[in-house]
C-alpha positions as CSV (number, residue, x, y, z in Angstrom):
1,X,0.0,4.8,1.7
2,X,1.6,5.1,-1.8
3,X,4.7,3.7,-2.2
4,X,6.7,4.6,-5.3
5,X,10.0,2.4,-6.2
6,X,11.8,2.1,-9.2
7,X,15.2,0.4,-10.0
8,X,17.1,2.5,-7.8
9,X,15.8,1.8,-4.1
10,X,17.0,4.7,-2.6
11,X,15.6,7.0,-5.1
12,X,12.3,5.3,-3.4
13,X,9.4,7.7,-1.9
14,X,6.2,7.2,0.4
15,X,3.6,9.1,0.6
16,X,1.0,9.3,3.0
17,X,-2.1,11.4,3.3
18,X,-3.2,12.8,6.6
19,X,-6.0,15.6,7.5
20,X,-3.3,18.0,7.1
21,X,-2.3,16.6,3.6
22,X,0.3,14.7,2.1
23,X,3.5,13.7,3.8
24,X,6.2,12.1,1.9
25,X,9.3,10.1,3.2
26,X,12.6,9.0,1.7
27,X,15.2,8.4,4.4
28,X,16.3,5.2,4.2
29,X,14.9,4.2,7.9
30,X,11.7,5.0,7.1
31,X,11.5,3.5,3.7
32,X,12.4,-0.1,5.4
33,X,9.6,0.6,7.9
34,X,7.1,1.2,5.1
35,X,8.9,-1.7,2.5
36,X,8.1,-4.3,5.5
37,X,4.2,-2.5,6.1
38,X,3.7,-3.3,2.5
39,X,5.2,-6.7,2.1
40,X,2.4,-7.6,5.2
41,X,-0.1,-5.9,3.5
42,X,0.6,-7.5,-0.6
43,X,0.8,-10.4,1.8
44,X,-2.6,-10.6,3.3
45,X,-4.4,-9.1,0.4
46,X,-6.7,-10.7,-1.8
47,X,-6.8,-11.5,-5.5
48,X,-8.3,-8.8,-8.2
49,X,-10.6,-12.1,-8.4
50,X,-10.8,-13.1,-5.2
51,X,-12.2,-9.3,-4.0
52,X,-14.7,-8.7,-6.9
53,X,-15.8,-12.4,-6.3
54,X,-16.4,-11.1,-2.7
55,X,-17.9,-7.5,-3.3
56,X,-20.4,-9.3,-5.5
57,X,-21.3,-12.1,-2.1
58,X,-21.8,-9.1,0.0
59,X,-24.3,-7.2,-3.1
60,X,-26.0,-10.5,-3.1
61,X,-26.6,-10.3,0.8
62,X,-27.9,-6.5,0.8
Protein backbone atom coordinates (compact mmCIF):
# COMPACT_ATOMS: atom_id res chain seq x y z
CA UNK A 1 0.00 0.00 0.00
CA UNK A 2 1.29 3.51 -0.90
CA UNK A 3 -0.48 6.14 0.33
CA UNK A 4 0.19 9.53 -1.07
CA UNK A 5 -1.36 12.86 0.85
CA UNK A 6 -0.45 16.20 0.58
CA UNK A 7 -2.23 19.43 2.07
CA UNK A 8 -5.28 18.89 0.29
CA UNK A 9 -6.91 15.54 1.53
CA UNK A 10 -9.05 14.92 -1.14
CA UNK A 11 -6.49 15.44 -3.73
CA UNK A 12 -5.19 12.15 -1.68
CA UNK A 13 -4.36 8.71 -3.69
CA UNK A 14 -3.67 4.96 -2.78
CA UNK A 15 -2.11 2.70 -4.55
CA UNK A 16 -1.97 -0.82 -4.26
CA UNK A 17 -0.17 -3.54 -6.15
CA UNK A 18 -1.85 -6.79 -7.04
CA UNK A 19 -0.72 -9.72 -9.55
CA UNK A 20 -2.57 -7.88 -12.03
CA UNK A 21 -0.69 -4.57 -11.31
CA UNK A 22 -1.33 -1.39 -9.71
CA UNK A 23 -4.72 -0.20 -8.60
CA UNK A 24 -5.13 3.23 -7.40
CA UNK A 25 -8.05 4.75 -5.26
CA UNK A 26 -9.28 8.31 -4.53
CA UNK A 27 -12.97 8.36 -3.62
CA UNK A 28 -13.36 9.66 -0.52
CA UNK A 29 -14.82 6.25 1.07
CA UNK A 30 -12.07 4.46 0.28
CA UNK A 31 -9.43 6.82 1.28
CA UNK A 32 -10.90 6.76 4.99
CA UNK A 33 -10.76 2.94 4.83
CA UNK A 34 -7.10 3.07 3.85
CA UNK A 35 -6.29 6.55 6.31
CA UNK A 36 -7.61 4.25 9.32
CA UNK A 37 -5.42 0.81 7.77
CA UNK A 38 -2.45 3.05 8.04
CA UNK A 39 -2.88 4.88 11.22
CA UNK A 40 -3.01 0.87 12.77
CA UNK A 41 -0.23 0.07 10.83
CA UNK A 42 2.25 3.64 11.80
CA UNK A 43 0.72 2.42 15.05
CA UNK A 44 2.14 -0.92 15.55
CA UNK A 45 5.24 -0.42 13.65
CA UNK A 46 8.61 -0.22 14.99
CA UNK A 47 11.32 2.41 15.20
CA UNK A 48 14.06 2.82 12.17
CA UNK A 49 16.08 1.76 15.47
CA UNK A 50 14.07 -0.52 16.91
CA UNK A 51 13.88 -2.79 13.42
CA UNK A 52 17.64 -2.64 12.43
CA UNK A 53 18.36 -3.27 16.23
CA UNK A 54 16.13 -6.46 15.54
CA UNK A 55 17.28 -7.52 11.97
CA UNK A 56 20.79 -7.51 13.48
CA UNK A 57 19.27 -10.10 16.74
CA UNK A 58 17.86 -12.35 14.13
CA UNK A 59 21.71 -12.20 11.90
CA UNK A 60 23.18 -12.96 15.16
CA UNK A 61 20.78 -16.12 15.60
CA UNK A 62 21.43 -17.50 11.95
Amino acid sequence: MLYLCGPVPPLDTVQIDTGHGGTFFDAESRLKQYRQRYGRVSATALSPRASQDLIARIIQEL
